[in-house]
Each structure stands twice: as structure tokens, then as C-alpha cells.
RODO-874914 format. One record per residue: residue number from 1; x, y, z of N, C-alpha, C in turn; residue in three letters. Coordinates in steps of 0.2 Angstrom, whole numbers, plus 5000, padded with zeros to 4 digits. Layout:
! RODO-874914
<num:NUM	n_c1:X	n_c2:Y	n_c3:Z	ca_c1:X	ca_c2:Y	ca_c3:Z	c_c1:X	c_c2:Y	c_c3:Z	residu:Ala>
...
END
This chain:
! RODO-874914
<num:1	n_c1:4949	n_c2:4997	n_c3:5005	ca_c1:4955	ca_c2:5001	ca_c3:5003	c_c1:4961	c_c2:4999	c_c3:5007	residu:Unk>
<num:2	n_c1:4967	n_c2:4998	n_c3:5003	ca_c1:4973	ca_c2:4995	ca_c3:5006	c_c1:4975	c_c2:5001	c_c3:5009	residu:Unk>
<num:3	n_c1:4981	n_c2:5001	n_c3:5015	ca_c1:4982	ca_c2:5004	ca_c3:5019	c_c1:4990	c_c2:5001	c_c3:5020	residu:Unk>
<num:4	n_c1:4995	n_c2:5006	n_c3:5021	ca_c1:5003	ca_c2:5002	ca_c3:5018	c_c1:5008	c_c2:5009	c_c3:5026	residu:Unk>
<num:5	n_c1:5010	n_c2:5003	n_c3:5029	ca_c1:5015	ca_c2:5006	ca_c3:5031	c_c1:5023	c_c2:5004	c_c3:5034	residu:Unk>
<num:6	n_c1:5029	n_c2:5006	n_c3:5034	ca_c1:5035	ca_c2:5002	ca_c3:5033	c_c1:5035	c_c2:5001	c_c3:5041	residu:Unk>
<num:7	n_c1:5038	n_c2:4994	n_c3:5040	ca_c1:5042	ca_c2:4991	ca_c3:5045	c_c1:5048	c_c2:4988	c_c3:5043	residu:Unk>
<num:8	n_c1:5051	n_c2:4989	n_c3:5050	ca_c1:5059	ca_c2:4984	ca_c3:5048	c_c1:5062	c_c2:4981	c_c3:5056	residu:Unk>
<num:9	n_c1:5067	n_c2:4981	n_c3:5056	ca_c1:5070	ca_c2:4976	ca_c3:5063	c_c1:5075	c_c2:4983	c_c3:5065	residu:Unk>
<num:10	n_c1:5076	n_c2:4982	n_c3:5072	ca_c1:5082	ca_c2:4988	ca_c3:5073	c_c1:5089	c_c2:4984	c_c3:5074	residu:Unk>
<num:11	n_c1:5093	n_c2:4988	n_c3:5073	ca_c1:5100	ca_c2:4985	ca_c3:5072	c_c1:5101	c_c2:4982	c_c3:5079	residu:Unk>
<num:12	n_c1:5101	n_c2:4987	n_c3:5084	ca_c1:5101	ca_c2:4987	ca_c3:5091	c_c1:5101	c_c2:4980	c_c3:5094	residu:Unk>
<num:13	n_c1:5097	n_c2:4978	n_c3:5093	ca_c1:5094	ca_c2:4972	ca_c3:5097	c_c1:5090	c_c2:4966	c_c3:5093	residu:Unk>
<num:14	n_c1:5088	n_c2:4969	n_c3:5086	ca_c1:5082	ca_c2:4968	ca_c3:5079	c_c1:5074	c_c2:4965	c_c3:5081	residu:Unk>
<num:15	n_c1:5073	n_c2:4969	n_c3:5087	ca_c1:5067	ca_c2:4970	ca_c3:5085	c_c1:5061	c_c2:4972	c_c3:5083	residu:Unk>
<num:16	n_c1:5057	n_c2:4973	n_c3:5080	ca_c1:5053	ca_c2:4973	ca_c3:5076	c_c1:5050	c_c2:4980	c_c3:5077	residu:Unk>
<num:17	n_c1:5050	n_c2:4985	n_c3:5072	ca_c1:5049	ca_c2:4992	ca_c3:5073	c_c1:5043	c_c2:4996	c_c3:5068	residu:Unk>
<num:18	n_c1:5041	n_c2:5000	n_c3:5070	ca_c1:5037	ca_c2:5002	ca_c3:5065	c_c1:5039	c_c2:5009	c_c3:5064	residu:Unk>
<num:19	n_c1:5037	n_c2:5013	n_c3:5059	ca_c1:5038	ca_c2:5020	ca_c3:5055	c_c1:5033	c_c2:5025	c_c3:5058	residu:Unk>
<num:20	n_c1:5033	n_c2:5030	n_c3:5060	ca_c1:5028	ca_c2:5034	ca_c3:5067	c_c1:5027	c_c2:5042	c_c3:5057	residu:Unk>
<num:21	n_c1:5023	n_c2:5043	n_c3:5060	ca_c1:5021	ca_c2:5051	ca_c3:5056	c_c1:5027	c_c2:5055	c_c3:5057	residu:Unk>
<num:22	n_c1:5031	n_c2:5054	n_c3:5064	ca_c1:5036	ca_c2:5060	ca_c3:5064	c_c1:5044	c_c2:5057	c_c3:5060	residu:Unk>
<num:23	n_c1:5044	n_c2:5051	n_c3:5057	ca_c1:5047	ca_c2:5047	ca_c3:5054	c_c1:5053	c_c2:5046	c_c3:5061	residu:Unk>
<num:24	n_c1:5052	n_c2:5044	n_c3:5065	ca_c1:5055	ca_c2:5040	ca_c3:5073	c_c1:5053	c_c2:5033	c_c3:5073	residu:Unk>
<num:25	n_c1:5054	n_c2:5028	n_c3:5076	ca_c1:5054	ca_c2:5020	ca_c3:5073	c_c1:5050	c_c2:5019	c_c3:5081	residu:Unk>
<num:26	n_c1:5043	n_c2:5014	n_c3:5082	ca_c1:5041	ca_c2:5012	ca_c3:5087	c_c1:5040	c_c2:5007	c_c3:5086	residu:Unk>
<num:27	n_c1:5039	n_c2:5003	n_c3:5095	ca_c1:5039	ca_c2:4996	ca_c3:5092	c_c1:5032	c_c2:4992	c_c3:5094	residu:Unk>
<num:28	n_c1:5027	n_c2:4997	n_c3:5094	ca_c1:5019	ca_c2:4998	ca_c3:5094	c_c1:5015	c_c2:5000	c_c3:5089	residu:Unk>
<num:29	n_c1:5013	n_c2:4995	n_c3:5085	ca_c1:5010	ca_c2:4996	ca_c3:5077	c_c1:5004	c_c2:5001	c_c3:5077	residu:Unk>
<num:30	n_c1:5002	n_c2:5001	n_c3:5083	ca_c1:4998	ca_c2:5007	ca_c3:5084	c_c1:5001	c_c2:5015	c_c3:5082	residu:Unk>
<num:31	n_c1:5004	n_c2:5014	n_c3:5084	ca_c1:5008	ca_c2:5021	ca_c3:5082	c_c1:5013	c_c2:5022	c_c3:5076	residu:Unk>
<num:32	n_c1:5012	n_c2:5015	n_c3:5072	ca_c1:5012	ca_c2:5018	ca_c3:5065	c_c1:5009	c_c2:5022	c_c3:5060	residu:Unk>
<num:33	n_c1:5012	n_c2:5025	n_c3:5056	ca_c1:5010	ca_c2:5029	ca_c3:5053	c_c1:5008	c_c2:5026	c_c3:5043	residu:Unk>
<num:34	n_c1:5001	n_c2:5024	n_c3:5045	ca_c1:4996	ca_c2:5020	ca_c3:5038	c_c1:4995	c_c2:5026	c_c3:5033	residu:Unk>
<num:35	n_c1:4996	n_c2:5024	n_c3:5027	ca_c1:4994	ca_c2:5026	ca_c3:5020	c_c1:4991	c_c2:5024	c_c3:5015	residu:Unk>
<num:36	n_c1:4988	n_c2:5027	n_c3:5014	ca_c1:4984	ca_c2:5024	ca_c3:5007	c_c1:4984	c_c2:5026	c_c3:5002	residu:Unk>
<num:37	n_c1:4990	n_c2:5026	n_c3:5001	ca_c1:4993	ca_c2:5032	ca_c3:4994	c_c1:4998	c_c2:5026	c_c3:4994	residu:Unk>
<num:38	n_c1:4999	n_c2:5022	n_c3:4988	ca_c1:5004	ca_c2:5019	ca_c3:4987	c_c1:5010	c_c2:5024	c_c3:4985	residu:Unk>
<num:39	n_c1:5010	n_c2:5028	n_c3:4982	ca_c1:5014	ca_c2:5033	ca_c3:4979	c_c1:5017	c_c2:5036	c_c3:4985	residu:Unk>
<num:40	n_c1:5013	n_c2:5040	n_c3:4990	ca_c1:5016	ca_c2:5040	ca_c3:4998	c_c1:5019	c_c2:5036	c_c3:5000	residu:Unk>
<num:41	n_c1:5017	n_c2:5028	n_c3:5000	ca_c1:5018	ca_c2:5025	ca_c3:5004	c_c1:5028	c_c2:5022	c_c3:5001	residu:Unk>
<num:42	n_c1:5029	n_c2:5021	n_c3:4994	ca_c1:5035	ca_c2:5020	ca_c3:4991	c_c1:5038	c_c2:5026	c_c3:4994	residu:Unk>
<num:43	n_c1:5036	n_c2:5034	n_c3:4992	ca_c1:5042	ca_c2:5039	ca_c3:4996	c_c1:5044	c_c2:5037	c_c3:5001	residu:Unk>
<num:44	n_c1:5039	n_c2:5035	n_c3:5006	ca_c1:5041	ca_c2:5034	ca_c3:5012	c_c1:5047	c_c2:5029	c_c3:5015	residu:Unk>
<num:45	n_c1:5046	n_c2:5021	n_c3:5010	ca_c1:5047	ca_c2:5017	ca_c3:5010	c_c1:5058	c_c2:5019	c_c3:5009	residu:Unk>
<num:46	n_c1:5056	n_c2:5023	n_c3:5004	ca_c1:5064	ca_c2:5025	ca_c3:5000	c_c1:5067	c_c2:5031	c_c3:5005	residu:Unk>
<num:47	n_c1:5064	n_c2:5034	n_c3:5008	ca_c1:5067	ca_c2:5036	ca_c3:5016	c_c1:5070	c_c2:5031	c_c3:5020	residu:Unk>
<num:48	n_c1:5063	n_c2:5027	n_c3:5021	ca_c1:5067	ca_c2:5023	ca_c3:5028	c_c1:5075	c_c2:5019	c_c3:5024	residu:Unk>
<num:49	n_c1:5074	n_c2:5016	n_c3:5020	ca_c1:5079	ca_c2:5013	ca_c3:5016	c_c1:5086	c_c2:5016	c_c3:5018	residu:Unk>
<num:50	n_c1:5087	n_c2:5023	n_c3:5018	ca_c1:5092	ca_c2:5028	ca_c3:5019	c_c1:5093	c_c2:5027	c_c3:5027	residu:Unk>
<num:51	n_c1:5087	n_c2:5025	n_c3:5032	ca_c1:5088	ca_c2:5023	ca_c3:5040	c_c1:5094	c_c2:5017	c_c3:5042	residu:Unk>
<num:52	n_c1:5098	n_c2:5015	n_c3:5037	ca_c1:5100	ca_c2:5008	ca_c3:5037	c_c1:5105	c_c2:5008	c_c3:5042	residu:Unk>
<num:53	n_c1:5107	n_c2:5014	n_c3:5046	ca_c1:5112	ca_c2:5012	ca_c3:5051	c_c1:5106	c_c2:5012	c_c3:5058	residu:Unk>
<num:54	n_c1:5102	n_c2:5012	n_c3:5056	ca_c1:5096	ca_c2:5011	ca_c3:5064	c_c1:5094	c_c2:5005	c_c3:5063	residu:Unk>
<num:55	n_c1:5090	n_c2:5006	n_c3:5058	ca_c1:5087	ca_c2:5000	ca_c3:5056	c_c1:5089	c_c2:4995	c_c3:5050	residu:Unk>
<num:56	n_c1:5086	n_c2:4990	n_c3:5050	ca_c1:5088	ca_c2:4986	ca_c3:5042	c_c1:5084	c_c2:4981	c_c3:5038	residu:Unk>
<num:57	n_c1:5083	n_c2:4981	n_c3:5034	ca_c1:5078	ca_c2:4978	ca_c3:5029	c_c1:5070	c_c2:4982	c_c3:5028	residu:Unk>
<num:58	n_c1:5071	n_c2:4987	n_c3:5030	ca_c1:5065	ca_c2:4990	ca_c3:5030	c_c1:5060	c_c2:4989	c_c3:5023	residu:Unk>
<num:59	n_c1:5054	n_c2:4989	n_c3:5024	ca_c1:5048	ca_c2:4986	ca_c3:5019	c_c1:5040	c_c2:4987	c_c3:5020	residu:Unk>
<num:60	n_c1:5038	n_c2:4988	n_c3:5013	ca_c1:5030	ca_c2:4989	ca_c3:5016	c_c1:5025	c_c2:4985	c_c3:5017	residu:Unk>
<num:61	n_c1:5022	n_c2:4986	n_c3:5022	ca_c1:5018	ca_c2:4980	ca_c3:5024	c_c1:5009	c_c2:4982	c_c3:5022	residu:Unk>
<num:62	n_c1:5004	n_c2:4976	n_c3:5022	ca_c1:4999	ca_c2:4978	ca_c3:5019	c_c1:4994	c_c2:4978	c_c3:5027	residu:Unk>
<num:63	n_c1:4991	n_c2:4985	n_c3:5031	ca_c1:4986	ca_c2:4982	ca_c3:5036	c_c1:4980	c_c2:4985	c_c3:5035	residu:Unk>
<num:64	n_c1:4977	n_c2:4983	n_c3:5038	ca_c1:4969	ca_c2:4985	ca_c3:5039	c_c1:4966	c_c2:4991	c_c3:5044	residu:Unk>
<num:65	n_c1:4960	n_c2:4993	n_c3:5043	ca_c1:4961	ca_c2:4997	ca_c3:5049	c_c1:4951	c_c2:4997	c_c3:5052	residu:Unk>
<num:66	n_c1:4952	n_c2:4996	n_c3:5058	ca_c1:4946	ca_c2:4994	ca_c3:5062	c_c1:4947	c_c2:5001	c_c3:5068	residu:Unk>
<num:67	n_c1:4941	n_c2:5003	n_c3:5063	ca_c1:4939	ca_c2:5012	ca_c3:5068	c_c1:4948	c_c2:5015	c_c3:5067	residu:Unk>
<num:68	n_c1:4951	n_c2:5015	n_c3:5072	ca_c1:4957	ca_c2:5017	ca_c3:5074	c_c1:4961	c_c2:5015	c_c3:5073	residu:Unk>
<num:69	n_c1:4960	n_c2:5006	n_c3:5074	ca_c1:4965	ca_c2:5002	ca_c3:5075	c_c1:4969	c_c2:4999	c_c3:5068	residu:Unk>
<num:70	n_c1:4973	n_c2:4999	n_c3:5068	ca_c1:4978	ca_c2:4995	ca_c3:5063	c_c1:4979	c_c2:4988	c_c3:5063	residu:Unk>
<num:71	n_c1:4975	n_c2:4983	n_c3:5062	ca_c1:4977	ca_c2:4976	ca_c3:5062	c_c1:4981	c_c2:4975	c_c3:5054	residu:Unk>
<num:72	n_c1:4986	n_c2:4969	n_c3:5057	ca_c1:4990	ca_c2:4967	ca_c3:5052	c_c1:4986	c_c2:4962	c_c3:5049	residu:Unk>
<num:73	n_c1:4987	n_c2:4960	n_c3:5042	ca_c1:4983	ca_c2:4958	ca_c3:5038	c_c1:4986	c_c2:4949	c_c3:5038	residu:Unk>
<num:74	n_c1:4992	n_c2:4949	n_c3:5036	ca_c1:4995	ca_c2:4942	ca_c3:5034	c_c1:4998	c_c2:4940	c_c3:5042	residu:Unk>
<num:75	n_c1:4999	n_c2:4933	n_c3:5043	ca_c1:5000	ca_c2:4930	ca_c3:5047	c_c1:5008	c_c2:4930	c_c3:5051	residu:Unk>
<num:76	n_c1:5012	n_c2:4933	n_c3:5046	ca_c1:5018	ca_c2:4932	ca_c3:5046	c_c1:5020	c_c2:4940	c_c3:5051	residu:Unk>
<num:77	n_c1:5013	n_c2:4946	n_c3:5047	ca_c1:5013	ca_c2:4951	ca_c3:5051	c_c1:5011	c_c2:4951	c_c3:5060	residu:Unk>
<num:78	n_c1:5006	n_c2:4947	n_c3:5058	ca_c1:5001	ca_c2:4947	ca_c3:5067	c_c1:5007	c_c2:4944	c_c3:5071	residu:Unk>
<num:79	n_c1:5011	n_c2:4939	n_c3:5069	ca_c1:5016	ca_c2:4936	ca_c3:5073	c_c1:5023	c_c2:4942	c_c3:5074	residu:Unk>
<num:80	n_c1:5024	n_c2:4945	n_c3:5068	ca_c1:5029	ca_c2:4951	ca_c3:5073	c_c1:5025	c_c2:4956	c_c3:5077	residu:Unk>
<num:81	n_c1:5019	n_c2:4958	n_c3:5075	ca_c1:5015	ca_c2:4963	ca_c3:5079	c_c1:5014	c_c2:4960	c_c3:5089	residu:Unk>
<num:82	n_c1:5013	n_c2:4953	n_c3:5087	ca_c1:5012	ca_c2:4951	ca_c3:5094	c_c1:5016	c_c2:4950	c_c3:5096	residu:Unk>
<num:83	n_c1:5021	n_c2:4945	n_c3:5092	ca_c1:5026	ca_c2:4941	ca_c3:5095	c_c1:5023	c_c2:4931	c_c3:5094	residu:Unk>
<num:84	n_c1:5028	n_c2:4930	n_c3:5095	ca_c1:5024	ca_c2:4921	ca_c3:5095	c_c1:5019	c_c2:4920	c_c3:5098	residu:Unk>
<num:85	n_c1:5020	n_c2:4919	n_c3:5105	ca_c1:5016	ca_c2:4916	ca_c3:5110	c_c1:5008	c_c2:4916	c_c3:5109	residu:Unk>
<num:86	n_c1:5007	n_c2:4923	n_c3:5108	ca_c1:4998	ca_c2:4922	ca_c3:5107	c_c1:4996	c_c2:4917	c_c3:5101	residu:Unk>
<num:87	n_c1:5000	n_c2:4918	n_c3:5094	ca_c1:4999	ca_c2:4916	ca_c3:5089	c_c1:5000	c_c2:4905	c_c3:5090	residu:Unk>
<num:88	n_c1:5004	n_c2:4906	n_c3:5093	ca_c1:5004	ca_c2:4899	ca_c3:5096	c_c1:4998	c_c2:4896	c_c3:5102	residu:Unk>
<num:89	n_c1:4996	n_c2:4900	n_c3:5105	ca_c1:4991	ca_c2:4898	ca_c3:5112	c_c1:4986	c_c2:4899	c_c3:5107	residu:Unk>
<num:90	n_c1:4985	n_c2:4902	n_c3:5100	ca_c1:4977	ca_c2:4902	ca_c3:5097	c_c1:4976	c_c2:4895	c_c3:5093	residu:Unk>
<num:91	n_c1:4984	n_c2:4894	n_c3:5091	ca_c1:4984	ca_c2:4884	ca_c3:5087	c_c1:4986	c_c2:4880	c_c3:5091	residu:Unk>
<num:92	n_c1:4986	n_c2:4880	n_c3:5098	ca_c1:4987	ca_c2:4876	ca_c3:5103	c_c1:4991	c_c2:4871	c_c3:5105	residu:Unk>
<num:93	n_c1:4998	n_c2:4875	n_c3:5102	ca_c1:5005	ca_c2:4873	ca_c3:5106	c_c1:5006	c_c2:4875	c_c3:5111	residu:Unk>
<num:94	n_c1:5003	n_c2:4882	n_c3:5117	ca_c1:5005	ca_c2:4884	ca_c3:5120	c_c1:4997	c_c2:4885	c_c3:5126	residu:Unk>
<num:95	n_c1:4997	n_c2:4883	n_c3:5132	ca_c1:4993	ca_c2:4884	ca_c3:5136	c_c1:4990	c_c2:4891	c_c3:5135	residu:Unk>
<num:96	n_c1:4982	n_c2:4892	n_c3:5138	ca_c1:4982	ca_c2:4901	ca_c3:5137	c_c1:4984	c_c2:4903	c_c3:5145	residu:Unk>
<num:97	n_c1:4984	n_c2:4908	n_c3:5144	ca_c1:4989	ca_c2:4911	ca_c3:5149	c_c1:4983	c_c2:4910	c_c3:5156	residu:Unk>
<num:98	n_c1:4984	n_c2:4910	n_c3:5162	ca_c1:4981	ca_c2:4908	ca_c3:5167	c_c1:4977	c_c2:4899	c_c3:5166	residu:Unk>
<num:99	n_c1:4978	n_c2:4896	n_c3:5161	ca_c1:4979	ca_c2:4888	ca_c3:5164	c_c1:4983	c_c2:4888	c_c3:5167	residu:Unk>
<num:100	n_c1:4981	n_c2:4882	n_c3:5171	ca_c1:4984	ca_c2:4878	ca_c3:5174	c_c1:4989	c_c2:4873	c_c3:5170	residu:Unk>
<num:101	n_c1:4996	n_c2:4874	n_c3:5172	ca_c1:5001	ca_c2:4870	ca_c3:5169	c_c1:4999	c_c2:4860	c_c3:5171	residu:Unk>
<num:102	n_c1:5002	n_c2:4857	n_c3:5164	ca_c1:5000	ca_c2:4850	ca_c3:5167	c_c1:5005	c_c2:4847	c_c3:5171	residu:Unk>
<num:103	n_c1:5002	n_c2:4843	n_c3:5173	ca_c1:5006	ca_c2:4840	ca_c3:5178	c_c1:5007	c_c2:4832	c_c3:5178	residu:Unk>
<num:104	n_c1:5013	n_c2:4833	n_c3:5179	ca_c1:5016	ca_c2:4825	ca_c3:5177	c_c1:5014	c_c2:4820	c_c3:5185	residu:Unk>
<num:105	n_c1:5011	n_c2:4814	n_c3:5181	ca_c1:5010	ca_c2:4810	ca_c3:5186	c_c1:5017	c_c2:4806	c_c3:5189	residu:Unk>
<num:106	n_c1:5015	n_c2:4805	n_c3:5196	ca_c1:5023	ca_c2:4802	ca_c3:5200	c_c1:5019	c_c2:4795	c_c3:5205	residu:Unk>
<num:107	n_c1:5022	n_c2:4793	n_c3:5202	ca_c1:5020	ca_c2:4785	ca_c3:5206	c_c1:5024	c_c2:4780	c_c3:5205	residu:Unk>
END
């Protein structure tokens, strides 16, 4: 069952935010507020639109949900959820965190 919740960027700084149950914006996808009522989830959608002096662009995303957890489903999602870096250290532009930096030879 698809599961639909809005996010958008803040004006503030354009961080990447999510839409809570109390309709207040976080920026922990955990503490979004997921629907599975597409018909909910457009009302919702047409609220936050009206948030446009907070946030902008707001829009509904498609996740999944494991037990509690809310995982993002498309790729373009996991990278605003996490940010770059992990999505990078898992296709290996990026060392994982606690290697060892390489080190340039001198001679």
C-alpha cells in the first residue's frame, strides 16, 4: 500500500523539510506525517501550497514504511532524507566514514 507525504525546502536557508501531523514542518522524515488516502494526502498537499511564505515548492512524495519507519522509496528521496554523503560512500566516491584517508606518496 502506497503511503504519501508532503515535503518541500524552507525559505529560510532551503532545507529540506517535511509536514508533521500538527501541520509544523521538520526536517526528520521520521516525524512526518504518512497517508494512505491519496484524497488526504492532495488536501494536505493544497494546504501546505498556501505555506509559501515558509516554505516552497511543496509536493507529495511516495514512502514506504518498515514497522514504524518511513523509508523513502525513489533515489532522489533517500538523498534529501540523508543528504549526499552516505548516498555517495555507498557508490564509492566517498571513503566510509572512520577509513583511513589515502595518503599521497612523497619522495
Amino acid at each position: 500500500m502506497a503511503h504519501w507525504i508532503v515535503t518541500a525546502n524552507r525559505l529560510s536557508d532551503g532545507a529540506v523539510v517535511y509536514l508533521r501531523g500538527d501541520r509544523g514542518w521538520t526536517g526528520d522524515l521520521q516525524q512526518a506525517r504518512a497517508l494512505d488516502d491519496t484524497q488526504a494526502a492532495d488536501d494536505l498537499l493544497a494546504w501546505a501550497k498556501g505555506q509559501e511564505a515558509v516554505i516552497c515548492d511543496p509536493y507529495l512524495c511516495e514512502v514506504g514504511l518498515e514497522g514504524a519507519r518511513l523509508l523513502p522509496l525513489s533515489a532522489r528521496e533517500r538523498i534529501r532524507a540523508e543528504g549526499p554523503r552516505p548516498t555517495l560512500q555507498r557508490l564509492g566516491y566517498l571513503p566510509q566514514r572512520g577509513a583511513e584517508p589515502a595518503r599521497a606518496a612523497v619522495g
